[in-house]
C-alpha positions as CSV (number, residue, x, y, z in Angstrom):
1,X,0.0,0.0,0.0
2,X,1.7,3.5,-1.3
3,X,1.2,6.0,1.4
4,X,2.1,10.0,0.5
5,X,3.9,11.7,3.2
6,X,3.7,15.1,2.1
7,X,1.1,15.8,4.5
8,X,3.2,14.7,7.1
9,X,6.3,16.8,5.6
10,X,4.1,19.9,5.6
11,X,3.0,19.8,9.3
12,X,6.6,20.1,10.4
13,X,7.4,22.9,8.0
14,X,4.6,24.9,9.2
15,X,5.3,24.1,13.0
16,X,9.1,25.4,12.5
17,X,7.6,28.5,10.6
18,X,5.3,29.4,12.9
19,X,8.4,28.8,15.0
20,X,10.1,31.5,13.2
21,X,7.5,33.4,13.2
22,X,7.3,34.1,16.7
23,X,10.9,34.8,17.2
24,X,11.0,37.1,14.7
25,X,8.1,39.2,17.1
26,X,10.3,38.2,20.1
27,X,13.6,40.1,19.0
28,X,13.8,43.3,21.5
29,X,17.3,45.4,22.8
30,X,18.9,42.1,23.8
31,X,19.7,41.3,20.4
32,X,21.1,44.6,19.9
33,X,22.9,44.5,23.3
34,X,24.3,40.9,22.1
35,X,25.4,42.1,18.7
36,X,27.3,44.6,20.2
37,X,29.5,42.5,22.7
38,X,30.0,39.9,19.6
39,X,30.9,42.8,17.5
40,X,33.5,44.3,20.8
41,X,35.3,41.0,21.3
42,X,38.6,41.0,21.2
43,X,38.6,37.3,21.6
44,X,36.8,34.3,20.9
45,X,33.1,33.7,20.9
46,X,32.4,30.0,22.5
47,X,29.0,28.1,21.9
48,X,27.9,25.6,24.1
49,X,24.8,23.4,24.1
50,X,23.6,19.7,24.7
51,X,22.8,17.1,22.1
52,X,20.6,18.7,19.5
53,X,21.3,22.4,20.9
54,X,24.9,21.3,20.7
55,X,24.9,20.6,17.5
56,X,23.0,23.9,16.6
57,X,25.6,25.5,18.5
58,X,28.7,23.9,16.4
59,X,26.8,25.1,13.1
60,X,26.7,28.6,14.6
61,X,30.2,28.4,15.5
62,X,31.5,27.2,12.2
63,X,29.2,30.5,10.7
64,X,30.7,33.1,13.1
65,X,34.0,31.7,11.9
66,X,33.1,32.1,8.4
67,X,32.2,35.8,8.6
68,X,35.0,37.0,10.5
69,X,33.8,36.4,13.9
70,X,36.4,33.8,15.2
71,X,34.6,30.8,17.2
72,X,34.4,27.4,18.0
73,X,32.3,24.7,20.2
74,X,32.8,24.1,23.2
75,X,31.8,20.0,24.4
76,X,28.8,20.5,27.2
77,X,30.7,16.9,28.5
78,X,34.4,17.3,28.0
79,X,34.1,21.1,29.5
80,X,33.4,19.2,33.0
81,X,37.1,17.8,32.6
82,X,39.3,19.9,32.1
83,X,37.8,21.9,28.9
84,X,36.7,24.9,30.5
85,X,40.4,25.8,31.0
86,X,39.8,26.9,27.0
87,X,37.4,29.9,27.8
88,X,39.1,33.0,28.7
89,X,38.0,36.3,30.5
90,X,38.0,37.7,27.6
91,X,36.0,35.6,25.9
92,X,32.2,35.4,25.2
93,X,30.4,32.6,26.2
94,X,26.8,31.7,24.6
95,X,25.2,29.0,25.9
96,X,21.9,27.5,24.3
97,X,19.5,25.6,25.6
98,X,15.7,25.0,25.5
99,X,15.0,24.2,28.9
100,X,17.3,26.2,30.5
101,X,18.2,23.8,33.1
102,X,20.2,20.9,31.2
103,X,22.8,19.2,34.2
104,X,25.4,20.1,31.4
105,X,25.4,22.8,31.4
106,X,25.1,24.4,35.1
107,X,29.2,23.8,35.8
108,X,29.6,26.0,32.9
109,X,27.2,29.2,33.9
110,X,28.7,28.6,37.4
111,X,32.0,28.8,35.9
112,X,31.2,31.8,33.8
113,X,29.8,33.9,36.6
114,X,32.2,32.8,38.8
115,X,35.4,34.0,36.4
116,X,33.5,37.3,34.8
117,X,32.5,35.7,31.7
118,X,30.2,37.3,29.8
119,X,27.3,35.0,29.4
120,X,24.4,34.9,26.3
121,X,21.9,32.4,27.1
122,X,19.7,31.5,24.3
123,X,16.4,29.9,26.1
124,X,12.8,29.4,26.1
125,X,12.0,29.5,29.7
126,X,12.2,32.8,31.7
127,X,12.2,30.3,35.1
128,X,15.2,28.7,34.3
129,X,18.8,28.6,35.8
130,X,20.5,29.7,32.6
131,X,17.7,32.7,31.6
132,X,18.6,34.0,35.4
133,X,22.2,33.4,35.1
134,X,22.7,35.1,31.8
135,X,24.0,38.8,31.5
136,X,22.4,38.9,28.2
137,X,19.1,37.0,28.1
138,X,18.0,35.7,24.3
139,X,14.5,34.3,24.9
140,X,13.4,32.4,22.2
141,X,9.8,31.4,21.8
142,X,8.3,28.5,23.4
143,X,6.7,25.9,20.2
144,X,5.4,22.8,19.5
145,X,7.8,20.2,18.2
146,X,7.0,17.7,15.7
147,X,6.3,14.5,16.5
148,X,5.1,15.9,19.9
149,X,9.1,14.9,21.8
150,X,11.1,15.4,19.1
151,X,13.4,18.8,19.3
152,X,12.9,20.4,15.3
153,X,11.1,23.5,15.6
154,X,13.1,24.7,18.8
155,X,16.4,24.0,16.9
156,X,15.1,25.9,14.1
157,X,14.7,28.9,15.7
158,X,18.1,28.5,17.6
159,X,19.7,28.5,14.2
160,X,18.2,31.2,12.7
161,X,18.9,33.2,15.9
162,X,22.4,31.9,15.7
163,X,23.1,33.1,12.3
164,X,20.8,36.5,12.6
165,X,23.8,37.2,15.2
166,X,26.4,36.2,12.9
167,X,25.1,37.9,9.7
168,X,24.3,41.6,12.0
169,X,27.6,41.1,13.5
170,X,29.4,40.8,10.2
171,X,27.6,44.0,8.8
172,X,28.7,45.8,11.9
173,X,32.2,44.7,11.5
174,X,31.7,45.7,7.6
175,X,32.9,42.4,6.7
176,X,32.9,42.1,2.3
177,X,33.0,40.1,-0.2
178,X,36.8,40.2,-0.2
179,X,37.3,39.3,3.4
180,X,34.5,36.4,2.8
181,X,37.4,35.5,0.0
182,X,40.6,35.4,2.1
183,X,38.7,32.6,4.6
184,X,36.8,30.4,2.2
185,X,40.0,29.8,-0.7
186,X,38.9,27.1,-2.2
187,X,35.6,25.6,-3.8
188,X,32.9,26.7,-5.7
189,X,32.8,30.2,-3.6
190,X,36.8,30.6,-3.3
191,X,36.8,31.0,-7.3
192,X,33.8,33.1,-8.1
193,X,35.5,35.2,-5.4
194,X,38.8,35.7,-6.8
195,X,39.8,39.1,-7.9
196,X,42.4,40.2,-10.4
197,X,44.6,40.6,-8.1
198,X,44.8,36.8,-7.4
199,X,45.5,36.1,-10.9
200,X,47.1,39.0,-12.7
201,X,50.5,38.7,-14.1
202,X,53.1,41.3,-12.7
203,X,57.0,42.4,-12.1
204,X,59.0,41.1,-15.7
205,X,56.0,39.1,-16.9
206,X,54.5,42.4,-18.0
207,X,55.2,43.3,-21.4
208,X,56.4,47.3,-20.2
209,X,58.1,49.0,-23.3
210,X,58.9,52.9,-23.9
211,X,57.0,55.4,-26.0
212,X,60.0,56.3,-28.3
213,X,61.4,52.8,-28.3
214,X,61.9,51.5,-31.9
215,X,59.1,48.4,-32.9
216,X,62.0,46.1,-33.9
217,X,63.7,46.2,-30.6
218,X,59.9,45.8,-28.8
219,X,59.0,42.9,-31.2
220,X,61.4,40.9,-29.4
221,X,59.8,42.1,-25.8
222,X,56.5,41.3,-27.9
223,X,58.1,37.7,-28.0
224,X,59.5,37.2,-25.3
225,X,56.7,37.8,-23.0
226,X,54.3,36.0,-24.7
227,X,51.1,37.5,-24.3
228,X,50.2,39.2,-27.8
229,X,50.4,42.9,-26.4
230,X,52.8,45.6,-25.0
231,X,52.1,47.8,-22.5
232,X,53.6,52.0,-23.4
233,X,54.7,53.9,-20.9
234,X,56.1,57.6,-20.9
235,X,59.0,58.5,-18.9
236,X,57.2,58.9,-15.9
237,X,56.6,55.1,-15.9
238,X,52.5,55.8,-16.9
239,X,50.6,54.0,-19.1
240,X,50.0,55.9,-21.9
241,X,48.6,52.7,-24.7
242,X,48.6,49.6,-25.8
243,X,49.9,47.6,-29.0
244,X,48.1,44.5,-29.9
245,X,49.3,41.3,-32.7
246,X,46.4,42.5,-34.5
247,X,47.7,46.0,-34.6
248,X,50.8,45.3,-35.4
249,X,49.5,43.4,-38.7
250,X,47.6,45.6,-39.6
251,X,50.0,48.6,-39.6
252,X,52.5,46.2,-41.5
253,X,50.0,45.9,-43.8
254,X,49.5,49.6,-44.8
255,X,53.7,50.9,-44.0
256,X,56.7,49.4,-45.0
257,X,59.0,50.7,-42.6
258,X,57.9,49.6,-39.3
259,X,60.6,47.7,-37.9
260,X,61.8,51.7,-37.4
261,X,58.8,53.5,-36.1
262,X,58.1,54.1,-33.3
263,X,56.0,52.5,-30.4
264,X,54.1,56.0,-29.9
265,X,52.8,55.8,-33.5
266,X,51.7,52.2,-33.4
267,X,50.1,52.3,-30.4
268,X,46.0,52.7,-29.1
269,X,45.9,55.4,-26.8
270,X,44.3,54.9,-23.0
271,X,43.7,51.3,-23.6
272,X,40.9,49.4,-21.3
273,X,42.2,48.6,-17.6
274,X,40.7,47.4,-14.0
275,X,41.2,48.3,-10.9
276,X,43.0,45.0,-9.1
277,X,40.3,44.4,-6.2
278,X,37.4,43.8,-8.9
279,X,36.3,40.2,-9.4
280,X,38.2,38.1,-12.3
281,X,34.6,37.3,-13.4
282,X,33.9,40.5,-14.0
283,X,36.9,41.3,-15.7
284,X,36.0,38.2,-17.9
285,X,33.1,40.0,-18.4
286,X,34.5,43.0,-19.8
287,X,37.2,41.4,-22.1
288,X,33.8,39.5,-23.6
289,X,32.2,43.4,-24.0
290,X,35.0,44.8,-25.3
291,X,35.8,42.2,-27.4
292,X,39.5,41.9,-26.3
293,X,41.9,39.2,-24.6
294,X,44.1,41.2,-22.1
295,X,43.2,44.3,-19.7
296,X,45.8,46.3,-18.2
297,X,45.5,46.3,-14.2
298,X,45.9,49.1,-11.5
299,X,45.4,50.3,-7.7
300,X,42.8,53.1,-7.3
301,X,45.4,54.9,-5.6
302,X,46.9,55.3,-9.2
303,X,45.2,55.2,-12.0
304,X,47.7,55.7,-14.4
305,X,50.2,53.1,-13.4
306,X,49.5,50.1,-14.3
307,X,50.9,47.2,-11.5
308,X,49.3,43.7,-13.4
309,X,48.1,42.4,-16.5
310,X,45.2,39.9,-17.2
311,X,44.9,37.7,-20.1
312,X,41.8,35.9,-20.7
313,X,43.7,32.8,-20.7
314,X,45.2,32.9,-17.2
315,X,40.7,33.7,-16.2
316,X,39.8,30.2,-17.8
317,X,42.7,28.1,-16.5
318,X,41.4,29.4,-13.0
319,X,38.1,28.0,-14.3
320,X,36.1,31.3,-13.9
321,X,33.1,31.9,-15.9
């Protein structure tokens, strides 16, 4: 006999949104005060909770971590022997529980008070040892679980309190897209992160020649190098153009004597550049636009000079796209 279980599937969803629901109402000037302290450690932030809260609390760890709030889990069972040696003064300590009163926990809040820690407890019950223990009080909303015993709509909202903190801290702290990049290198994220820096060529490997330097001494550079382009600069070592294969044909094509011009009169004035901390995709993006294989690179401090060069084959070997 088939049975369909999407009944079933759609009871829980609804009890953990109206789970949400309710916290969402629930937020008040703790959260503020909590962001704050988060956002003021000069520490660590340590989570601590017992079975299903402690595995709530290890995912909210790893996403502190992730957004440039360092952080890790503390064991609610190893801290009883020895662990609690790991949490400093100047630590913060958040502590989650539903009941508020798991045996677990109480050496650690006893601990924490006792040494000055500052203490977040995330709990449903005003009544309990850890809401009265805690300097900042998170009290999340008392639901129904599915299944009736089962915890799944109480660890829901200690989730998505635990990453509410982690997301307003990281917007307080300002944290970007490039600090996101430094801590998650590799993977899917790491390479649609990369900027141009990451990849650019620099030092010799840039094709640099002089504006009144003679095309048959830089057709060797041209060669040399390797890339199908030179970069001009005037005496004051700024860029001042570009010369491409293709313009180098074509001028052949129309003089006979340019073995002995010079670069200046070959060249394309202000040719197409990016500033270094822009994402290689998006410099992919341009080359595609502009129609062209190489971009000239620079720091916003100095426009003019430019410090890298990008070729659209060093983008796809990194396998951006």
């Amino acid at each position: 006999m088939k049975k369909n279980f999407i009944k079933s599937a759609k009871d829980v969803i609804n009890l953990e949104i109206e789970g949400l629901v309710r916290l969402k109402k629930s937020l008040n000037n703790s959260f503020n005060k909590a962001v704050k302290e988060i956002v003021r450690c000069q520490s660590k932030v340590i989570l601590c909770g017992v079975g299903k809260s402690g595995l709530i609390a290890s995912k909210i760890a790893a996403t502190f971590s992730s957004v440039g709030t360092p952080a890790f889990f503390l064991s609610a069972s190893n801290s009883s022997h020895g662990d609690l040696g790991s949490i400093t003064k100047k630590d913060i300590l958040i502590l989650i529980s539903y009941s508020g009163e798991t045996n677990e926990l109480k050496n650690i809040i006893q601990y924490a008070n006792r040494n000055k820690i500052l203490l977040i407890g995330i709990v449903s019950k005003k009544d309990s040892t850890l809401y009265k223990a805690s300097d900042i009080k998170l009290l999340t909303p008392q639901v129904k679980e599915s299944g009736g015993i089962i915890p799944t709509s109480s660890t829901t909202v200690q989730l998505a309190l635990g990453d509410a903190l982690a997301i307003s801290a990281m917007k307080q702290k300002n944290f970007n897209r490039i600090d996101f990049k430094k801590l998650h290198p590799a993977g899917t994220l790491g390479v649609k992160l990369k900027t141009v820096e990451d990849i650019m060529l620099t030092g010799k490997k840039i094709p640099f020649v002089a504006e009144n330097l003679k095309m048959k001494n830089a057709l060797k550079i041209l060669s040399n190098k390797n890339l199908g382009i030179l970069i001009v600069q005037d005496k004051k070592k700024h860029t001042i153009g570009i010369i491409t294969d293709g313009q180098i044909r074509r001028f052949n094509q129309k003089n006979s004597n340019l073995r002995t011009t010079k670069v200046i009169k070959v060249m394309t004035k202000n040719p197409i550049s990016i500033e270094k901390n822009e994402l290689a995709a998006k410099a992919l993006a341009l080359m595609n636009n502009k129609k062209i294989t190489s971009l000239c690179v620079f720091d916003k401090k100095n426009k003019s000079k430019t410090i890298g060069v990008l070729h659209v084959h060093t983008i796809l070997q990194s396998n951006i796209s």
